[in-house]
LUMTORMI-303591 format. One record per atom (N, C-alpha, C): residue number from 0; residue in one letter; chain; atom name; z, x, y. Coordinates in steps of 0.001 Angstrom, whole numbers, plus 500000, padded with zeros to 6 digits. Each point is the difference from the previous one (the first is absolute). Last residue first. Example, Ala and Ser with C-alpha at 12.3 -4.5 7.8 and 13.67 -1.06 7.14 Angstrom:
<pts>
- pase,vogu,tortor,voza,w,u,v
- 1,S,A,N,507080,512850,497750 .
- 1,S,A,CA,500060,500820,501190 .
- 1,S,A,C,500730,499230,501090 .
- 0,A,A,N,499930,500290,494280 .
- 0,A,A,CA,500000,499110,501190 .
- 0,A,A,C,500000,500900,501200 .
</pts>
This chain:
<pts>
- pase,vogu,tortor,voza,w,u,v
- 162,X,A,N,254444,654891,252523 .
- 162,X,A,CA,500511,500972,500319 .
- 162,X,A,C,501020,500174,500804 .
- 161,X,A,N,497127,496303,499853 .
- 161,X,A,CA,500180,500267,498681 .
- 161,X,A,C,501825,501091,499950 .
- 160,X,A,N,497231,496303,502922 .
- 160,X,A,CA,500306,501579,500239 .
- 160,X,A,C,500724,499931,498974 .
- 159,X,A,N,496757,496065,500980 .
- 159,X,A,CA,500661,500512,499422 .
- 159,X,A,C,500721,501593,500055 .
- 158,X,A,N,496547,494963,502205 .
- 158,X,A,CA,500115,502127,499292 .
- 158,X,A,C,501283,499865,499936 .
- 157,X,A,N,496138,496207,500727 .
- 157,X,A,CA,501303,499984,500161 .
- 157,X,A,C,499766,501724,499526 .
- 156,X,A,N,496772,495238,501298 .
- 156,X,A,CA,500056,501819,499437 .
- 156,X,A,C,501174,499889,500233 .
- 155,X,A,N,496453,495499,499895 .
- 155,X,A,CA,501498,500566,500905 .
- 155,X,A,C,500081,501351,498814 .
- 154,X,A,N,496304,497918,499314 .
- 154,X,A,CA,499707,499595,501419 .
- 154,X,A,C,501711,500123,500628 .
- 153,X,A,N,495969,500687,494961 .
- 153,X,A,CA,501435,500715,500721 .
- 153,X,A,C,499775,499383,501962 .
- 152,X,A,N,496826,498873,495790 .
- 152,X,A,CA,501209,498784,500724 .
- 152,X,A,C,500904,500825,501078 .
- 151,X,A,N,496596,502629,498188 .
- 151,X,A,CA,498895,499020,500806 .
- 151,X,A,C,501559,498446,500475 .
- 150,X,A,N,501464,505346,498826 .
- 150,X,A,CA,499361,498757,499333 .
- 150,X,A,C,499514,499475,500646 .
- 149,X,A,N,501347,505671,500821 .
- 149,X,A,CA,499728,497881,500490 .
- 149,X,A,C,498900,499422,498776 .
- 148,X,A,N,502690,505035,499588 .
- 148,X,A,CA,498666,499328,499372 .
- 148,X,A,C,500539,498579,500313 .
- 147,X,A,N,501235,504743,502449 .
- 147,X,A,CA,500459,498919,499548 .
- 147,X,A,C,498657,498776,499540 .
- 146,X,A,N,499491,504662,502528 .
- 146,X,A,CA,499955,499814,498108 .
- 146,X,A,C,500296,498982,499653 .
- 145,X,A,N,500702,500889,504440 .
- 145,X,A,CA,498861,499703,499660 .
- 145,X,A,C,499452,499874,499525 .
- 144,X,A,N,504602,498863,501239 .
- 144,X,A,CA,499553,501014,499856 .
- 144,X,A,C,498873,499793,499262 .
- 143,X,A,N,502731,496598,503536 .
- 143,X,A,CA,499322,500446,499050 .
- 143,X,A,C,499411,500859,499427 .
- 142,X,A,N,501136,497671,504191 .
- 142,X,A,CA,500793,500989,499744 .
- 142,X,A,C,500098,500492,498571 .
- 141,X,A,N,497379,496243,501711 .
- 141,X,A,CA,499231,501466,500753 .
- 141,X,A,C,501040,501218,499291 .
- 140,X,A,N,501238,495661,499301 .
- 140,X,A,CA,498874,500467,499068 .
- 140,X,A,C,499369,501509,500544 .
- 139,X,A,N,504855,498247,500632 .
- 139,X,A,CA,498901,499832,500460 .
- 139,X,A,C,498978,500326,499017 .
- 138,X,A,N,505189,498797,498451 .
- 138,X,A,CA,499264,501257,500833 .
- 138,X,A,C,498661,499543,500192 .
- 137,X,A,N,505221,498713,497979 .
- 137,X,A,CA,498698,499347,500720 .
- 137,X,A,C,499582,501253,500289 .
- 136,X,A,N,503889,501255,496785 .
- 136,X,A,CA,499561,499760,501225 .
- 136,X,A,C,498265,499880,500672 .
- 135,X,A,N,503887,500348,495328 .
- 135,X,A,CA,498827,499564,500385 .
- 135,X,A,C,500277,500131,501650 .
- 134,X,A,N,503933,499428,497031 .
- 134,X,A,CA,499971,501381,500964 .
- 134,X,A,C,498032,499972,500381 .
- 133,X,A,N,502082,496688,496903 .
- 133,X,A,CA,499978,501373,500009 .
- 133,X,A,C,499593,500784,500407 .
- 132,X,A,N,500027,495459,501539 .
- 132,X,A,CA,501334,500319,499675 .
- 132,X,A,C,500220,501720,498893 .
- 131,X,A,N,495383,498129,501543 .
- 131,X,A,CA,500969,500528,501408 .
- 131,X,A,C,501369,500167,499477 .
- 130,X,A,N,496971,498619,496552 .
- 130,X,A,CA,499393,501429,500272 .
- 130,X,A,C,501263,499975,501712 .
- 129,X,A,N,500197,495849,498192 .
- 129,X,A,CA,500599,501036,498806 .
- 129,X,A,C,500019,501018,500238 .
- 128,X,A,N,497848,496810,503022 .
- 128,X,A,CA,501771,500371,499700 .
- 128,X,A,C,500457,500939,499564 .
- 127,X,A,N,495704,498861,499347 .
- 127,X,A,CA,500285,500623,501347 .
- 127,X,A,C,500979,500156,500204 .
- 126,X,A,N,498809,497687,496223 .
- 126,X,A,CA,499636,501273,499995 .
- 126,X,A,C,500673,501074,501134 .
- 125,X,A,N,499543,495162,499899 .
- 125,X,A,CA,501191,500425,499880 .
- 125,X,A,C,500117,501440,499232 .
- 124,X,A,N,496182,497851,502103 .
- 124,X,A,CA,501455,500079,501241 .
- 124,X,A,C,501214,500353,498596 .
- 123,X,A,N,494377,500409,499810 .
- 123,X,A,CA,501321,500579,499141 .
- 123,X,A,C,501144,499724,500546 .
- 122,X,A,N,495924,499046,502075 .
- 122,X,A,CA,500290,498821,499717 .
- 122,X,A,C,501236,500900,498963 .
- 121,X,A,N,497434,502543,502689 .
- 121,X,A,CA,500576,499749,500505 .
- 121,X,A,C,500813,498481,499380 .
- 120,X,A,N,498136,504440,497339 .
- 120,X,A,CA,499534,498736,501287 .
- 120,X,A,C,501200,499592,500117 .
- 119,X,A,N,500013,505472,499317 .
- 119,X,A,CA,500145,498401,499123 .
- 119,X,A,C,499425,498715,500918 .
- 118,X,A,N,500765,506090,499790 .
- 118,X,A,CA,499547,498932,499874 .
- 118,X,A,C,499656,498564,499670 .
- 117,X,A,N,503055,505157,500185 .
- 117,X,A,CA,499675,499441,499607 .
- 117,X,A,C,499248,498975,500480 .
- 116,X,A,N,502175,505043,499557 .
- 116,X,A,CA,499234,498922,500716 .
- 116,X,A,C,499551,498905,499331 .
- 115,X,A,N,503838,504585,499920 .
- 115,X,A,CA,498887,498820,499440 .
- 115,X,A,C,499644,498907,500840 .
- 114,X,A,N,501890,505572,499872 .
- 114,X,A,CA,499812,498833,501078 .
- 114,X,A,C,498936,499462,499064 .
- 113,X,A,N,501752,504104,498862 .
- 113,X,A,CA,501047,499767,500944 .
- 113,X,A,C,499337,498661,500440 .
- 112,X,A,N,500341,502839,495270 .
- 112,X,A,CA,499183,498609,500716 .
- 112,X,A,C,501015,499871,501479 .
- 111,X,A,N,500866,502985,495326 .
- 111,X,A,CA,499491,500431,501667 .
- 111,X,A,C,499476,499133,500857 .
- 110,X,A,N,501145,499608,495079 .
- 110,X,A,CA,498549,499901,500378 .
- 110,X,A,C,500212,501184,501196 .
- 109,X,A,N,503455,497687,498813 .
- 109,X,A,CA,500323,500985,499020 .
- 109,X,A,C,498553,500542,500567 .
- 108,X,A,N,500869,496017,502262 .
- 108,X,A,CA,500976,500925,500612 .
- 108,X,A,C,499835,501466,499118 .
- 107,X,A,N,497547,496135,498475 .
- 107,X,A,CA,499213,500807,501185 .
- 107,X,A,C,500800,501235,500514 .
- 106,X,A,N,501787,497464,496147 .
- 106,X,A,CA,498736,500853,499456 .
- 106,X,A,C,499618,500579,501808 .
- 105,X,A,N,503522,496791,500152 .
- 105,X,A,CA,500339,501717,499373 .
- 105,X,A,C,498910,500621,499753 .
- 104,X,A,N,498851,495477,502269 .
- 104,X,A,CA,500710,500925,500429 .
- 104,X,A,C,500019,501700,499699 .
- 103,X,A,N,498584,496410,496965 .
- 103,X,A,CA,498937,500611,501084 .
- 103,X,A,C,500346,500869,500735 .
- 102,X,A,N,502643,497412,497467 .
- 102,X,A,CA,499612,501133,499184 .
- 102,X,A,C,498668,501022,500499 .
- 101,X,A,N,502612,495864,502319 .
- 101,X,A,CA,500913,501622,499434 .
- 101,X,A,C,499401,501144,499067 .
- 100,X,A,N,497449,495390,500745 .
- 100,X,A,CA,500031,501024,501411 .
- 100,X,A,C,501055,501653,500195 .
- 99,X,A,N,500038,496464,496621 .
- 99,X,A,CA,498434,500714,500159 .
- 99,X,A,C,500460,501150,500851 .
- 98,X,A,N,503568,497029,499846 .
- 98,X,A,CA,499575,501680,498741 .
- 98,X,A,C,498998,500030,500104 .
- 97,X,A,N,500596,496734,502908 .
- 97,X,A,CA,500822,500766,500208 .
- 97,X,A,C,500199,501064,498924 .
- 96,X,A,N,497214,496231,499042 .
- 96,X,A,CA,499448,500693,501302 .
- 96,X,A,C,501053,501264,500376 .
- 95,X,A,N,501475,497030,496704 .
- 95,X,A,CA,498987,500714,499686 .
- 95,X,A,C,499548,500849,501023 .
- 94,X,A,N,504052,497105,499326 .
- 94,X,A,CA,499601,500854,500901 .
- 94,X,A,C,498598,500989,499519 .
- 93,X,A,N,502886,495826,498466 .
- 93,X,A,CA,499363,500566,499207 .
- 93,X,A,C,500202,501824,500692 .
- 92,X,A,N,502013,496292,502037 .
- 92,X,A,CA,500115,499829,499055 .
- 92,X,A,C,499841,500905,498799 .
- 91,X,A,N,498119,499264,505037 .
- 91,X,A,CA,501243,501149,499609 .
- 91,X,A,C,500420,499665,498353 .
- 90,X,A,N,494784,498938,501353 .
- 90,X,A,CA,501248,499470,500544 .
- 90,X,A,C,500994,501396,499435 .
- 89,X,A,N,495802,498447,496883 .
- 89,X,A,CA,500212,500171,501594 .
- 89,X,A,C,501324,500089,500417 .
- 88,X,A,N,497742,498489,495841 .
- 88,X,A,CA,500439,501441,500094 .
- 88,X,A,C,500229,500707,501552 .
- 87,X,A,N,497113,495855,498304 .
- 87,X,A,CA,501402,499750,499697 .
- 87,X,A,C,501086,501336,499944 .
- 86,X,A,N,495564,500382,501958 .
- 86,X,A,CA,500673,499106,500236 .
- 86,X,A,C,501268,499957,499656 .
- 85,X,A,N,497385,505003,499904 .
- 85,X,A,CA,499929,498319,499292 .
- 85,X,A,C,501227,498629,500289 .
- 84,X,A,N,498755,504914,502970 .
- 84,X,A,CA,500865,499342,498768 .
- 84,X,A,C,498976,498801,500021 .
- 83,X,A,N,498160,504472,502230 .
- 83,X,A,CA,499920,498527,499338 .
- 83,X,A,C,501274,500115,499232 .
- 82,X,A,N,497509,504024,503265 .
- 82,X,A,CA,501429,499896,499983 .
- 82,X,A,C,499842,498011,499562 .
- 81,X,A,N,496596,503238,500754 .
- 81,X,A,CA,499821,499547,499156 .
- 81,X,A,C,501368,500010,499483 .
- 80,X,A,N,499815,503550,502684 .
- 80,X,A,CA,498434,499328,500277 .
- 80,X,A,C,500756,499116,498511 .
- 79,X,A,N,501146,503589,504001 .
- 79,X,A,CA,500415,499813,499188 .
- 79,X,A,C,498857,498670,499654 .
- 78,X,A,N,499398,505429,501743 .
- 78,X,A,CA,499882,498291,500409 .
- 78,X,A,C,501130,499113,498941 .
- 77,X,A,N,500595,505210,502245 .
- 77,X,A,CA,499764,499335,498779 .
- 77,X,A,C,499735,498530,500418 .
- 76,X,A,N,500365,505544,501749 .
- 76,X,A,CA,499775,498844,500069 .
- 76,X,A,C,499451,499001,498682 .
- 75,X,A,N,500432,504951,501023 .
- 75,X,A,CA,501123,499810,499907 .
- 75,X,A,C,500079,498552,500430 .
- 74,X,A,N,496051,501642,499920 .
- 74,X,A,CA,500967,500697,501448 .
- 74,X,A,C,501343,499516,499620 .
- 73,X,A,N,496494,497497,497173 .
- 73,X,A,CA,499896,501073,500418 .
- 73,X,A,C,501130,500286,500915 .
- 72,X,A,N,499347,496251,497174 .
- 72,X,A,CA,498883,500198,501127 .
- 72,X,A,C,500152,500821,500681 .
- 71,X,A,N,502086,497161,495072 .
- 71,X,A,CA,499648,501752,500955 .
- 71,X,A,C,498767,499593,501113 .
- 70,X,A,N,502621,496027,497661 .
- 70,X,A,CA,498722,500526,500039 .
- 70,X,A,C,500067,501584,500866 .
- 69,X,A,N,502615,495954,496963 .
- 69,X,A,CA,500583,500822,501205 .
- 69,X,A,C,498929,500744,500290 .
- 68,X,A,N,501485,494700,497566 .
- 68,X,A,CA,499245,501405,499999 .
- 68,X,A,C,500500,500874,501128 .
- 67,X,A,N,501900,495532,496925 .
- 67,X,A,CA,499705,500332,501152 .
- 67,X,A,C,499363,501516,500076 .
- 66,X,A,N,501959,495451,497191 .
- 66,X,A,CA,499045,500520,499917 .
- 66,X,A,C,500114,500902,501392 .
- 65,X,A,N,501736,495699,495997 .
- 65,X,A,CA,500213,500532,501388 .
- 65,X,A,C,499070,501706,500043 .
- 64,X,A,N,500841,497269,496096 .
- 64,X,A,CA,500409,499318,501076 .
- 64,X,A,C,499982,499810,501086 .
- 63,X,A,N,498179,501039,494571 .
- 63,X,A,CA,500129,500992,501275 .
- 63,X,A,C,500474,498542,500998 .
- 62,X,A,N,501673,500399,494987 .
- 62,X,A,CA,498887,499693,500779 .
- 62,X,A,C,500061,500328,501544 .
- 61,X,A,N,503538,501081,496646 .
- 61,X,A,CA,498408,500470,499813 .
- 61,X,A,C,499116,499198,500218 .
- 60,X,A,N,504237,498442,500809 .
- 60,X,A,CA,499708,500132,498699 .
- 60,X,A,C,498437,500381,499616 .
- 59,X,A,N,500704,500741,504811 .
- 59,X,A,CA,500917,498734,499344 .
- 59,X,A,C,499519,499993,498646 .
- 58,X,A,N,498737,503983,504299 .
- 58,X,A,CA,499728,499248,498712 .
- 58,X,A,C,501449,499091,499380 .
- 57,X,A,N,496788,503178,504013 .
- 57,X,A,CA,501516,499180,499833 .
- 57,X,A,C,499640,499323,498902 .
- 56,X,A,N,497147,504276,501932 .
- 56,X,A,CA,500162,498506,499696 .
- 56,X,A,C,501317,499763,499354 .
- 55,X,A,N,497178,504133,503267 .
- 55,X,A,CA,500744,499366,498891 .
- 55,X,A,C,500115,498592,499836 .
- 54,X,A,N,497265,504766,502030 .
- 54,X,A,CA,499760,498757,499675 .
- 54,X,A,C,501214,499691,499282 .
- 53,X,A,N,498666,504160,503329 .
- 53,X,A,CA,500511,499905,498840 .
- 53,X,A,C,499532,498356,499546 .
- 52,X,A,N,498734,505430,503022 .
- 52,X,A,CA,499953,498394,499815 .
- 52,X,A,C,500792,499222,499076 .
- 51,X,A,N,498943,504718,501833 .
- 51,X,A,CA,501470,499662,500441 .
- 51,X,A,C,500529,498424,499550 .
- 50,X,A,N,495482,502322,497716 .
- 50,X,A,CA,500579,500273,501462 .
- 50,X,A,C,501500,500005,499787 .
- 49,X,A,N,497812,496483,497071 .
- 49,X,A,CA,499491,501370,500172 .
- 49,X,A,C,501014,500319,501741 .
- 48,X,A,N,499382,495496,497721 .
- 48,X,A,CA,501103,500816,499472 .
- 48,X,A,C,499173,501517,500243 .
- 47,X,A,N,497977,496075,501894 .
- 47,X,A,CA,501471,499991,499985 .
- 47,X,A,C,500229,501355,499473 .
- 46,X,A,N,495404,499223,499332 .
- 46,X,A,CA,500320,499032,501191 .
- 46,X,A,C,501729,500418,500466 .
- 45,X,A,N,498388,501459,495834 .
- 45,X,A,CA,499152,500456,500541 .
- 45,X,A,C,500542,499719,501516 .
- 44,X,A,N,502316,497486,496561 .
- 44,X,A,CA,500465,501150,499970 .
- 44,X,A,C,498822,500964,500776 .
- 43,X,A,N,499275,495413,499893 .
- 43,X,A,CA,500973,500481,500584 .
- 43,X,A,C,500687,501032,500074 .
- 42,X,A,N,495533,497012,499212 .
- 42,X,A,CA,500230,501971,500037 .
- 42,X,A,C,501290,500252,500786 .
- 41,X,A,N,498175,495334,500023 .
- 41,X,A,CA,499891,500439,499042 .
- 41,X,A,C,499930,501107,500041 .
- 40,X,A,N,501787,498309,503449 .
- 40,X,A,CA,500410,499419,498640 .
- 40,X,A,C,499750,500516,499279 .
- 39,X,A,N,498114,501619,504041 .
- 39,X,A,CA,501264,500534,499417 .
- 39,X,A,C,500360,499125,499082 .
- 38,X,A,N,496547,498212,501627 .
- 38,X,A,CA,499519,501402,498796 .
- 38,X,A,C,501134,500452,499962 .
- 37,X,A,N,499001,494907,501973 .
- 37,X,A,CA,500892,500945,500250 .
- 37,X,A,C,499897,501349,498914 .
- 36,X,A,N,497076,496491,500743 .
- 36,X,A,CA,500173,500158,501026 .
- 36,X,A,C,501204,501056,500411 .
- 35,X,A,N,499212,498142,495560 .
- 35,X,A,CA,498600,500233,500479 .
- 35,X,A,C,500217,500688,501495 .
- 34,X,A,N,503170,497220,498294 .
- 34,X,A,CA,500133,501341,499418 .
- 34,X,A,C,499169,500720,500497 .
- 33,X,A,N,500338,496327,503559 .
- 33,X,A,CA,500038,499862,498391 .
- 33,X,A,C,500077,501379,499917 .
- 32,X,A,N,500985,496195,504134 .
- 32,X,A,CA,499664,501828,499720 .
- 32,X,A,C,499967,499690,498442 .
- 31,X,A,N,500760,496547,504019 .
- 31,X,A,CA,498963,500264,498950 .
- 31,X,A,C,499310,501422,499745 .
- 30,X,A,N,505367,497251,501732 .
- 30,X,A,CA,498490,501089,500287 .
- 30,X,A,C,498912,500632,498713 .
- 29,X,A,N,504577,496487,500463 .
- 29,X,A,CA,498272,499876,500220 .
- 29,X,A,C,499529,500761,500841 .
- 28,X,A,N,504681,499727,498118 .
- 28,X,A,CA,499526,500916,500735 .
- 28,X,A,C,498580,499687,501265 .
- 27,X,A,N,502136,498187,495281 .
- 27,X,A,CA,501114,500317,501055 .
- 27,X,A,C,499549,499919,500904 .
- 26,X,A,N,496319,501140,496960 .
- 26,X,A,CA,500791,498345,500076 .
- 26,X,A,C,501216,499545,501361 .
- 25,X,A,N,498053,504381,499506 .
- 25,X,A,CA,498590,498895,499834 .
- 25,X,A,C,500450,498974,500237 .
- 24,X,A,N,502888,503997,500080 .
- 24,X,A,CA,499026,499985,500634 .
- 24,X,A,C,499185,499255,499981 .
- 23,X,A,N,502622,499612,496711 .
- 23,X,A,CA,501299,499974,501490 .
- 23,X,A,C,498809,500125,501082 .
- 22,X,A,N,498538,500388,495359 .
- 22,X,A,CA,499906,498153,500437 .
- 22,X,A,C,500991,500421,500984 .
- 21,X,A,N,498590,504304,498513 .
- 21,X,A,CA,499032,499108,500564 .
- 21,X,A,C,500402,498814,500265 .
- 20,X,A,N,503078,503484,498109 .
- 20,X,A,CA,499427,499762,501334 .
- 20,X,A,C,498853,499112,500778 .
- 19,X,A,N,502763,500390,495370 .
- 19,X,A,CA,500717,499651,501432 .
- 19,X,A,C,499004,500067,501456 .
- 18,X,A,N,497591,500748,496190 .
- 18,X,A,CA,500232,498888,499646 .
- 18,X,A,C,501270,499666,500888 .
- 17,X,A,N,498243,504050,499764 .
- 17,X,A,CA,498320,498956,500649 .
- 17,X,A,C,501201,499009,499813 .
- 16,X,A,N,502764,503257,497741 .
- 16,X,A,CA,499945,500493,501506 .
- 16,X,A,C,498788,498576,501208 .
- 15,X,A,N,500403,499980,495101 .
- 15,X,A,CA,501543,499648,500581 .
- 15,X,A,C,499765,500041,501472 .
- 14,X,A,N,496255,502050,497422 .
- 14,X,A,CA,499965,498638,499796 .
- 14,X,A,C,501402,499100,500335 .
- 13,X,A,N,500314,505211,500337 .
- 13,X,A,CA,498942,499648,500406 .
- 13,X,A,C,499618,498122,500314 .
- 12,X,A,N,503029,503210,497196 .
- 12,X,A,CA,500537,498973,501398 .
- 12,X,A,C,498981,499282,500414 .
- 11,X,A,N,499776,503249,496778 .
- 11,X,A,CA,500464,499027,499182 .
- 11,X,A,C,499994,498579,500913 .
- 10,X,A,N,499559,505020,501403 .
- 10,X,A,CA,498770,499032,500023 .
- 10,X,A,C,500402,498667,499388 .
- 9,X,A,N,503475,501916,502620 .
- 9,X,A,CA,499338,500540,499123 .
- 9,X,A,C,498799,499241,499539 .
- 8,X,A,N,504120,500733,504572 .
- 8,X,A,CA,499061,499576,499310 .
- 8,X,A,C,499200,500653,498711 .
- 7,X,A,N,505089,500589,501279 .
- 7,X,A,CA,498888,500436,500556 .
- 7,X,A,C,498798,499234,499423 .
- 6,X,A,N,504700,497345,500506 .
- 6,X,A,CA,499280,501159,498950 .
- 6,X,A,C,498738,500655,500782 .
- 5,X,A,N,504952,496712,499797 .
- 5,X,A,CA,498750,500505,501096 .
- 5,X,A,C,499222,501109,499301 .
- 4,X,A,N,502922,495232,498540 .
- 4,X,A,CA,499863,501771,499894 .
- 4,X,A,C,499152,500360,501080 .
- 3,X,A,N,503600,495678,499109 .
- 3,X,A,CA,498404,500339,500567 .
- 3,X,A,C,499867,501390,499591 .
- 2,X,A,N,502983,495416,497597 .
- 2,X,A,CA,499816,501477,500426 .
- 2,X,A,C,498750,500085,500721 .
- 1,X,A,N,501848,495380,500067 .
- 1,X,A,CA,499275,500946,499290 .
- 1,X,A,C,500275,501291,500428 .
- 0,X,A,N,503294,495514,499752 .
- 0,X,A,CA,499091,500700,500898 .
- 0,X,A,C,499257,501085,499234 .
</pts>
């Protein structure tokens, strides 16, 4: 089995980071979004890491694997954004998703972060799992804080009490 690390994102990542995320969203996924369409890719430390914000990636013999962001939106509020494993890196085995997400956690809890939000389509079903078996709870769109940055796919929300 492979080691995973979890590391704060660095520019090095950059070309690791397009390359888990675009064929899950294109191929996997078929939604016709490109880099082009997404500017937090390219300015992740601008986009992510400022504020309360952070970016990290999961890595298998230094290649990136996995991937997830945390976006400051003020009032002691955080989006979460750009939560990707790579296929063969899925599942309990590995648990990628589950140290992303631990490292998201401690940074928000150290941050002051009392409440993450998040956004996803509706075809992620086993996303949806993942985000309700940690403590995630469904939430309306209306019930949404007004800073929260909607995607054109986002069509189920969830939050998080941090604190």
């Amino acid at each position: 089995m492979s080691k995973i690390d979890i590391a704060t994102f660095a520019a090095a990542d950059q070309r690791g980071v397009l390359d888990v995320i675009l064929p899950i969203q294109q191929r996997e996924f078929g939604i016709p979004i490109t880099e082009a369409d997404q500017p937090d890719l390219t300015n992740i430390p601008e986009f992510y890491q400022s504020g309360t914000g952070g970016f990290w990636v999961a890595r298998s013999n230094d290649e990136v694997v996995g991937t997830v962001g945390l976006k400051d939106i003020g009032l002691r509020q955080a989006a979460l954004r750009k939560m990707f494993v790579a296929a063969p890196f899925r599942g309990r085995e590995f648990g990628v998703a589950g140290k992303l997400l631990d490292a998201l956690l401690a940074h928000a809890r150290a941050q002051g972060i009392a409440e993450i939000f998040l956004g996803t389509t509706d075809k992620f079903l086993a996303a949806h799992r993942f985000y309700e078996k940690q403590g995630f709870k469904e939430l309306e769109k209306a019930g949404l804080p007004k800073a929260f940055p909607i995607m054109a796919v986002d069509s189920k929300f969830y939050v998080l009490s941090v604190l």
